[in-house]
Each structure stands twice: as C-alpha cells, then as structure tokens.
NUDOKE-972583 format. One record per residue: x, y, z of N, C-alpha, C in turn; residue in one letter. Coordinates in steps of 0.2 Angstrom, whole numbers. Example, Ala and Ser with C-alpha at 12.3 -4.5 7.8 and 13.67 -1.06 7.14 Angstrom:
66,-28,39,62,-22,39,66,-16,39,A;
64,-11,35,68,-5,36,64,0,39,S;
//
This chain:
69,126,-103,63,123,-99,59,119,-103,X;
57,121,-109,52,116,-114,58,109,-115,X;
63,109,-118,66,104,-119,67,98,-113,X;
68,102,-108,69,98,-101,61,94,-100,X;
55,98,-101,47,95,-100,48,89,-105,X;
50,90,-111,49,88,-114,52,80,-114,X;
60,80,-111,65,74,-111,60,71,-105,X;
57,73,-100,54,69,-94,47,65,-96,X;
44,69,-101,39,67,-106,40,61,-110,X;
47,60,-113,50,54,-117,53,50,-110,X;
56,52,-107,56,46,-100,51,42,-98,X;
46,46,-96,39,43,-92,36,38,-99,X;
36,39,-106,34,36,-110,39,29,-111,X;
45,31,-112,49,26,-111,48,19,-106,X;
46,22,-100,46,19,-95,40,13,-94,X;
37,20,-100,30,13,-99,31,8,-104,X;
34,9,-112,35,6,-115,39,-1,-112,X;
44,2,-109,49,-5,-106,46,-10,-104,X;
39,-8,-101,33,-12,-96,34,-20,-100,X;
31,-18,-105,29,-24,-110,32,-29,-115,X;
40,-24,-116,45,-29,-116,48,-32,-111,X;
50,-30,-106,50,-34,-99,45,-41,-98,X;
42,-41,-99,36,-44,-96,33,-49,-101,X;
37,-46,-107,36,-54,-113,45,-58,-112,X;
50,-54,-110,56,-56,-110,55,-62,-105,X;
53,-57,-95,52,-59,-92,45,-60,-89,X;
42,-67,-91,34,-67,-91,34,-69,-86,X;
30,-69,-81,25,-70,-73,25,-78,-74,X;
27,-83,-69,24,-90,-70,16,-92,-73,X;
18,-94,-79,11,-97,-82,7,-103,-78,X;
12,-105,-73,7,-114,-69,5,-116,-74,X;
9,-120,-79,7,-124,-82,0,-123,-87,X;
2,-117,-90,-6,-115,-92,-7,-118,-100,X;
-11,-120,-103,-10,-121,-113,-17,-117,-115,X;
-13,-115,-117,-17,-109,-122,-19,-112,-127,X;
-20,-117,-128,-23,-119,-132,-30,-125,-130,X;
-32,-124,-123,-37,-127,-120,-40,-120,-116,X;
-35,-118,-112,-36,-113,-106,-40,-107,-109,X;
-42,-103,-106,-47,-98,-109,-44,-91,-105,X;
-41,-94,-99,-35,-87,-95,-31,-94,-92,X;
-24,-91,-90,-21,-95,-85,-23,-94,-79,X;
-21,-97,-75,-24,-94,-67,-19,-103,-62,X;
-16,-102,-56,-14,-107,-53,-19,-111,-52,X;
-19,-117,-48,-23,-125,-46,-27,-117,-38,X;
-21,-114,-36,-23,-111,-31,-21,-104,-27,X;
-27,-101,-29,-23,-90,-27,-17,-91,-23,X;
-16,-95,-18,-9,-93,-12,-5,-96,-15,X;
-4,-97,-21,1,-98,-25,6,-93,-27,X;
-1,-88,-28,2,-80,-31,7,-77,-25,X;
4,-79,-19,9,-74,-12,14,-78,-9,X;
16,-85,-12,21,-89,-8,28,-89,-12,X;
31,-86,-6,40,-82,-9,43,-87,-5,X;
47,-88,-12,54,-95,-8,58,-93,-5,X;
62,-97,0,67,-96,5,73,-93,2,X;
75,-85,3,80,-86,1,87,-86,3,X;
87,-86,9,93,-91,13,91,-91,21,X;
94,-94,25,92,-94,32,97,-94,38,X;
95,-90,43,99,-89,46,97,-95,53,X;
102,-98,54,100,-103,59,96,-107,57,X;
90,-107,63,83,-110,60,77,-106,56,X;
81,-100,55,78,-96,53,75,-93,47,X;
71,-94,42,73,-94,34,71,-86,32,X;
73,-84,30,73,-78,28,70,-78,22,X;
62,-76,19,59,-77,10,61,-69,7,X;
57,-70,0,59,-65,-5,53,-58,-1,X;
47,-60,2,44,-54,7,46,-50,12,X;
52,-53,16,55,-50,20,59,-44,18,X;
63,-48,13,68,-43,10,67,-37,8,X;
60,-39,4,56,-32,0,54,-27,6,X;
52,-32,12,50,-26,20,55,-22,18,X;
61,-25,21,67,-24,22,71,-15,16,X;
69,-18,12,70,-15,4,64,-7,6,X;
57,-8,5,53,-4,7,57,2,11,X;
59,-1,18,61,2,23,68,9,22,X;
72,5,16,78,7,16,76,12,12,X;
73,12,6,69,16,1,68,22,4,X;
65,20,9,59,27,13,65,31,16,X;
70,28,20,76,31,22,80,35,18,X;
81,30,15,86,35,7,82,41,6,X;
76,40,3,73,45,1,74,52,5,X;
71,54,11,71,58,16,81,59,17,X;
82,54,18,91,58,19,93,61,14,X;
93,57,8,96,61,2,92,67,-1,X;
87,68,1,83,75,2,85,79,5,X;
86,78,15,86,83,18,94,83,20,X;
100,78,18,107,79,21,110,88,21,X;
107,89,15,112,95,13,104,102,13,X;
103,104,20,96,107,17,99,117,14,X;
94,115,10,99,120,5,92,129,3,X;
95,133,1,90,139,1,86,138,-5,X;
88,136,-10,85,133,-17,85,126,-17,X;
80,121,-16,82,115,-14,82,112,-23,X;
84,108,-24,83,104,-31,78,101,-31,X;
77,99,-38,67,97,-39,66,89,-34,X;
71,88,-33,71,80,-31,70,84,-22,X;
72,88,-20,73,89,-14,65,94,-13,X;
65,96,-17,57,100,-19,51,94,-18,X;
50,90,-21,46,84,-21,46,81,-15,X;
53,81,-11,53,78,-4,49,84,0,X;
49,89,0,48,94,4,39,94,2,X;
38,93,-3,28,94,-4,27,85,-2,X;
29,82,-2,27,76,2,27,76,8,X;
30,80,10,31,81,19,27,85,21,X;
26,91,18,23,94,18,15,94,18,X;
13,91,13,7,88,13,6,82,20,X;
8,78,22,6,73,27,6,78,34,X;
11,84,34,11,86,41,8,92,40,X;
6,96,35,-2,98,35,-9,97,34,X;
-9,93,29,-16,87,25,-16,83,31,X;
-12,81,36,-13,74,39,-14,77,46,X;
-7,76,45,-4,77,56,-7,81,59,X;
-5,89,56,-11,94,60,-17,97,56,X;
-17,95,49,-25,96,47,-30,91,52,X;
-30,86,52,-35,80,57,-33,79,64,X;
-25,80,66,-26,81,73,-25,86,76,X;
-24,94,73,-24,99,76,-16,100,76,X;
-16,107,81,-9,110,81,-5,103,84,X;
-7,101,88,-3,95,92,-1,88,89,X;
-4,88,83,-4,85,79,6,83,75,X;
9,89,76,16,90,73,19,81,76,X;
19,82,81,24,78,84,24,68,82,X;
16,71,81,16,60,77,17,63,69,X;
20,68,68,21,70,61,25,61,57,X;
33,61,64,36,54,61,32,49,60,X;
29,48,64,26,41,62,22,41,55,X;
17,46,58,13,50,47,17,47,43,X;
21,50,44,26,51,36,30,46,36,X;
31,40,41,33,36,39,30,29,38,X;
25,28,40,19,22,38,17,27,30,X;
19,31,29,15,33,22,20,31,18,X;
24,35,18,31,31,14,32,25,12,X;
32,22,18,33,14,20,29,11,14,X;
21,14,17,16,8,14,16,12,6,X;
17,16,4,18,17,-2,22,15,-9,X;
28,14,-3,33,11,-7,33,2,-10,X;
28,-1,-2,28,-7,-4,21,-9,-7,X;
18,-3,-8,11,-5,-13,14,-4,-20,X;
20,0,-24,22,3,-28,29,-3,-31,X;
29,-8,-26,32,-14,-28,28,-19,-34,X;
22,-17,-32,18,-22,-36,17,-19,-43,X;
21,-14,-45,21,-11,-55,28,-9,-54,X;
34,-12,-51,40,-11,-52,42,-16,-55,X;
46,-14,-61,46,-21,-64,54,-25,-60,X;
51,-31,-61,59,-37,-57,55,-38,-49,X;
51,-32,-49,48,-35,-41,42,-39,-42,X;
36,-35,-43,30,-37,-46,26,-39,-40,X;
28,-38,-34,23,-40,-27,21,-36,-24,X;
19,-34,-21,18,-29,-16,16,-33,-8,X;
22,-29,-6,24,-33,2,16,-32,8,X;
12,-26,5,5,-27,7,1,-30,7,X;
0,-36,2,-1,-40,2,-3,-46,6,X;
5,-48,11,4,-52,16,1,-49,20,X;
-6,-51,25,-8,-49,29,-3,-47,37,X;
2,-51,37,5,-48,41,10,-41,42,X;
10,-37,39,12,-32,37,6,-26,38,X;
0,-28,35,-5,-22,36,-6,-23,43,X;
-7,-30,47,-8,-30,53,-5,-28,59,X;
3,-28,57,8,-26,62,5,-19,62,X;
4,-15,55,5,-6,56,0,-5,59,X;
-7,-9,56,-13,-7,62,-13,-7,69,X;
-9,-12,71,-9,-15,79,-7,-9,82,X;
3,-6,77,4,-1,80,1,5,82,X;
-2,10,75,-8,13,76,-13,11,82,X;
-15,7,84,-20,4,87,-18,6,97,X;
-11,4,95,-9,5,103,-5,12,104,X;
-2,15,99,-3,25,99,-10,27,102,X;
-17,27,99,-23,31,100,-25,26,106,X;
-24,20,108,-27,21,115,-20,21,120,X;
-15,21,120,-10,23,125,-10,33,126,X;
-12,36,119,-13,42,120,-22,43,122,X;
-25,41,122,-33,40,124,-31,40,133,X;
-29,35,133,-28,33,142,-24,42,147,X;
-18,42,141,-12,46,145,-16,55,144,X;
-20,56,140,-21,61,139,-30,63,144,X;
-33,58,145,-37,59,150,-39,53,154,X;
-35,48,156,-36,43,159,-43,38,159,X;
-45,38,164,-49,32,163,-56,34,161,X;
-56,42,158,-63,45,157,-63,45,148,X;
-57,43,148,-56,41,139,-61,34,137,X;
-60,30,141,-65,23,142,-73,24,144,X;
-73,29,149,-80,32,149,-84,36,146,X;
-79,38,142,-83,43,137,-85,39,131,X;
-83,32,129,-83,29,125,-88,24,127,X;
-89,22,134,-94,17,132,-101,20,135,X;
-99,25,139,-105,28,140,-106,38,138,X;
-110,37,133,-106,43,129,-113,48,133,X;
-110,55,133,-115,61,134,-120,62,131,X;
-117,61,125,-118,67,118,-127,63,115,X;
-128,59,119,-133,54,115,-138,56,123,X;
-146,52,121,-150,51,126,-148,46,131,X;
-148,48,138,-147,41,143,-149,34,139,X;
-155,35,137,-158,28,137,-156,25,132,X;
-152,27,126,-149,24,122,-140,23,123,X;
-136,27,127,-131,26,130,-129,19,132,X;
-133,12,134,-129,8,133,-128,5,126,X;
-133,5,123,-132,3,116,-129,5,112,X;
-128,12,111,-123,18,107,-115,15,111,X;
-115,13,117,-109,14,119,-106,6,119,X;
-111,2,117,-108,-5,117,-103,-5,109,X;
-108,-3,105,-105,0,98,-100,3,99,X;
-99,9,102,-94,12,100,-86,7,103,X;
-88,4,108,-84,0,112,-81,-5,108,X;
-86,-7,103,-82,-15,98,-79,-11,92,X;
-83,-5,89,-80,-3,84,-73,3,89,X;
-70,4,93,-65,6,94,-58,4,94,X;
-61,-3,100,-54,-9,102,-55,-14,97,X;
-60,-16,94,-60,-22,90,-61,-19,81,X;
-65,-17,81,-66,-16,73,-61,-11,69,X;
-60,-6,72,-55,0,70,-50,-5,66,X;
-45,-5,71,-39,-11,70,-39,-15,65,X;
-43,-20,65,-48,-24,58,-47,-20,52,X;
-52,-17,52,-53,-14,45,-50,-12,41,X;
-46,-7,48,-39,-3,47,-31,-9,40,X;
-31,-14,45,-28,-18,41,-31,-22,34,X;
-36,-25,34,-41,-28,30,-42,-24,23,X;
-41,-19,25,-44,-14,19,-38,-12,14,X;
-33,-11,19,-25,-12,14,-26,-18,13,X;
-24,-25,15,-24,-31,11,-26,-34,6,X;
-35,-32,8,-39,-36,1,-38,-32,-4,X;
-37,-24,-4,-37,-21,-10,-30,-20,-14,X;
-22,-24,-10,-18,-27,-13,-18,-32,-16,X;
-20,-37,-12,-22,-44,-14,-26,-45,-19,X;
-32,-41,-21,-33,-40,-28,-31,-40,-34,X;
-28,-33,-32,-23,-30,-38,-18,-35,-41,X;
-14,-38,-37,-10,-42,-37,-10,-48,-43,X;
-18,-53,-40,-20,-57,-42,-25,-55,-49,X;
-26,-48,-50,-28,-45,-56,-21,-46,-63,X;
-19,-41,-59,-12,-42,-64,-9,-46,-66,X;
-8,-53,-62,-1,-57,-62,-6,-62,-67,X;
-16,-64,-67,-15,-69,-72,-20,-65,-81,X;
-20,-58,-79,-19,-56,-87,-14,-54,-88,X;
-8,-52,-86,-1,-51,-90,0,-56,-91,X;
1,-63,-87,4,-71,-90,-2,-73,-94,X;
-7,-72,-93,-12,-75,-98,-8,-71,-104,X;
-8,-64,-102,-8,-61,-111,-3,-63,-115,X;
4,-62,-110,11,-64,-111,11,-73,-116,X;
8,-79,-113,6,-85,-115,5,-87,-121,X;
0,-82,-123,-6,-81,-129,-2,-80,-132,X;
2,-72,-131,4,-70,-137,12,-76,-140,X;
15,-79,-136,19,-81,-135,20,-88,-139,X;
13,-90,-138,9,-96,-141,7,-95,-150,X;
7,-90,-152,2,-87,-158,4,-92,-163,X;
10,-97,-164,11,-99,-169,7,-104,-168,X;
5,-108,-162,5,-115,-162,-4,-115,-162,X;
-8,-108,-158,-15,-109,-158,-18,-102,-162,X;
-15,-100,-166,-16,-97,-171,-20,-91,-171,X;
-30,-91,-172,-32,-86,-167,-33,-84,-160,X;
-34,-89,-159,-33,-89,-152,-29,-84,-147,X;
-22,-84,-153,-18,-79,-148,-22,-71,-148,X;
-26,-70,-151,-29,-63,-150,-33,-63,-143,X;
-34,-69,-141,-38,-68,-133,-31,-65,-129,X;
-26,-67,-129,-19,-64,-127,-17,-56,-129,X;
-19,-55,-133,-19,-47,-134,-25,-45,-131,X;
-30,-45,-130,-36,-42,-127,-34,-43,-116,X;
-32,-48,-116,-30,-49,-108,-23,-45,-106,X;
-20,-43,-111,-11,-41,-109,-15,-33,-109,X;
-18,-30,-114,-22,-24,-114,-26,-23,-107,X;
-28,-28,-107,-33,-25,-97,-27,-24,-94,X;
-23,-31,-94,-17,-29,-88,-15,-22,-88,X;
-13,-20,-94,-10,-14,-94,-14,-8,-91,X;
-20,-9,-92,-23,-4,-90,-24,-3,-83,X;
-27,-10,-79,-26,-12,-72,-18,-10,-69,X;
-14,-11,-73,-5,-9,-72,-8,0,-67,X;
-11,2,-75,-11,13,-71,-12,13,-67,X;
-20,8,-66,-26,10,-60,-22,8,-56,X;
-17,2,-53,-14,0,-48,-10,6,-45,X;
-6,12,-51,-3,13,-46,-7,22,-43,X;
-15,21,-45,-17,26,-41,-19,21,-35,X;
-23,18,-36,-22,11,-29,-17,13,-24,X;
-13,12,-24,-4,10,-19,-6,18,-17,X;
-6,25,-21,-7,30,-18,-12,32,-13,X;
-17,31,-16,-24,30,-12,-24,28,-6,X;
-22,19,-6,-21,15,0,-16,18,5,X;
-10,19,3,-6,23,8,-9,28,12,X;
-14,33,8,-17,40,11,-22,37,14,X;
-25,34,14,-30,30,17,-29,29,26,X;
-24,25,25,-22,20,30,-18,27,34,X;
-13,31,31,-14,36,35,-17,40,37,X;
-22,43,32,-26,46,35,-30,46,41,X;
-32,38,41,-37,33,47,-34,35,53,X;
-27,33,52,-23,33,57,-24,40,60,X;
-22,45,57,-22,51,61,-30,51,64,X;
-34,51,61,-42,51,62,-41,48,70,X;
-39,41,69,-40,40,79,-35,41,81,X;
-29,43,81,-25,47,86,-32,54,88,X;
-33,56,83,-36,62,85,-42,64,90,X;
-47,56,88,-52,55,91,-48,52,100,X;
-43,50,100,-39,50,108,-38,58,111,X;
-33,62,107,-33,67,110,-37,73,112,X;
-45,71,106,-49,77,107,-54,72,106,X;
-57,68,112,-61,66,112,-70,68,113,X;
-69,73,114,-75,78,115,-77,79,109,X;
-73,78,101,-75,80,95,-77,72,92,X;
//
C-alpha cells in the first residue's frame, strides 16, 4: 500500500517535471520576440493566440486544429465512461472507482441535489457537458495541446444555447403558458412592482442567462490561455537567449516561474469552470420544473 502511494507520488512529480522540459524542447511561438529589447513577448495581436491552421478539408470545407480537439474532447468523455462501466464489476478497479464518484457526484451534487428527485433523468446531459467541458478546459495544460477548445466562443455558446432550450422547452411542457406568466408577472412580489420585477426577470431569463452562462466559460479560458502562452514563451525565449543578453535572461526565469504557477491555478480553473457551467445549468432546469421555488 505505501509503495504503491508512494510510486503515484513519483508519477504526479514526474509529470510535473516533464512540464518544463517539454516546453524548453518545445517552446510556444515567440512572434518574433528579442529578448534583448522586448520586456515579455506578447503577438502584434491576442487573436493570434486562438487562430488554428487548416488541417485538411473536406470539399469546401476546412476542417482546423479546434475542431479536432472538439472532436478529441468528445471521444475522451466516451472512452472514459465505457472503459469504466463495459465490464460492471462487484469490486470495481481504482480507475472504475473514480469513474463511479464522478458520476456520482454530478447526479447527487448536481442532478437531484438542485433539481430534485426528478432531476435523475437530465442526469446524461449533467454528466456529459461536465465531462466534455472539463476535458477541453484541461487541454490548455496538456502538454502537445496547450489550447483549451473553450476558448473559442463558439463552443461555450453552442452548450449554452443547448441548456437554454432544455429549461424553456421543460418551463413550457411542464406548466404551459403559466411558465411565462409566472416569469413576467410574478406573485411572490407587490402588484405594484410586478411589472418591473417581471420585466427583469424576462430579460435576465431568455436573454441574459444564456449570455453569461457562455461568457463566463470563455473570458475565464481565454484568460488563462493568453496568461500562459506569453510567460512560458517569454520565459522559454529569455532563458534560451541567456548567452547572447546575459542578465537579462533572469527576467525569463522569473516569467517561466509565474507561468508555472498559473499552469496549477489553471488546472483548478478547467475544474471550477466545468462545475460551474453545470451547476448553472442544472439551477435553470430546476427553476423550469419547480417554478414556484
């Protein structure tokens, strides 16, 4: 038992170590940076950082390095859950155990912790937008990838739209057109403020939810992203440079050191963000089927 703690112990270390030889081997595009004028590298312009080359095309169709990593996310989340539950067992393996309290957690903490007993059946979706966006926030400190597919706006927007049209198609089917009345002209509040409580509630239901729901995954990938990519290539540069700008390379040790430590923070971010976006999500499902709360 100790020996086994202990070789996972030298793994996860290892892993981190690799981090920084990787990343001096293979450094992040500098844009033309000289460490010997430049003070951090940084591109002519941010959308530098998210634009992924064509990597082939199908027809008129180009297929980039974004899609694929969708693609990749997706297959992940599947693997993962099959090679878990194929063989379901009385003693499950530590790998089938981890799959079992991540499931576990979203369709207790989530599905019917916030929607209640009824909550079981959007369990798949839960547990698949968690997966999903986890996996492709957890691209951005993998090393060989280094993006995180949450990034492009398109991606958080699609998931939000979906969620979006679940709580009002379950809002409409679960109490009809009183779902809309209860929302723009709510009970629970004074007559005389009922229209203005219900104009609010109206914009932030169909219009704002949605938004922020997306917005708030993005900016806080797009961040990270843009954190990492120009202290690790700044640090990588400097240090890289040390012969030719002498002390100067020690501004490149001090920048590759934040990186790294932005590297951990990121990958509580990716988990955060995940939980987040689901949790919200389950929040207005829940607000559709128990509207009265």
């Amino acid at each position: 038992m100790r020996t086994g703690r202990i070789g996972r112990r030298l793994l996860l270390g290892g892993f981190f170590l690799l981090i920084p030889v990787l990343l001096i081997l293979f450094p992040p595009e500098p844009h033309h940076c000289d460490p010997a004028q430049d003070i951090i590298c940084r591109p002519e312009f941010v959308n530098d950082l998210f634009e992924t080359p064509t990597i082939f095309s199908i027809g008129g169709f180009a297929v980039n390095r974004a899609m694929l990593l969708m693609f990749l996310a997706a297959f992940v989340a599947i693997g993962l859950l099959w090679f878990a539950f194929r063989r379901p067992r009385v003693v499950p393996t530590k790998f089938g155990a981890a799959m079992e309290a991540v499931v576990g957690f979203v369709r207790d903490e989530i599905a019917i912790g916030i929607i209640g007993p009824s909550g079981a059946k959007y369990l798949p979706y839960l547990l698949s937008i968690f997966l999903f966006i986890l996996i492709g926030n957890l691209f951005e400190v993998t090393p060989f990838i280094n993006f995180p597919i949450t990034s492009r706006m398109a991606i958080p927007a699609f998931l939000s739209v979906v969620t979006y049209l679940i709580f009002v198609i379950v809002g409409f089917a679960k109490n009809g057109l009183g779902y809309l009345g209860g929302i723009v002209w709510p009970k629970s509040v004074p007559v005389g403020l009922r229209p203005l409580v219900g104009l609010i509630e109206f914009v932030s239901t169909f219009l704002i939810r949605p938004l922020t729901l997306a917005v708030r995954l993005f900016a806080n990938l797009v961040a990270g992203h843009v954190m990492l990519t120009l202290l690790l290539a700044s640090g990588v540069v400097f240090i890289a440079h040390a012969g030719d700008i002498g002390a100067r390379a020690t501004i490149g040790i001090g920048w590759f050191a934040l990186g790294m430590a932005i590297f951990l923070f990121e990958i509580v971010v990716a988990l955060l963000q995940a939980y987040i976006f689901t949790l919200l999500s389950a929040v207005y499902i829940q607000t559709s089927v128990h509207p009265e709360h």
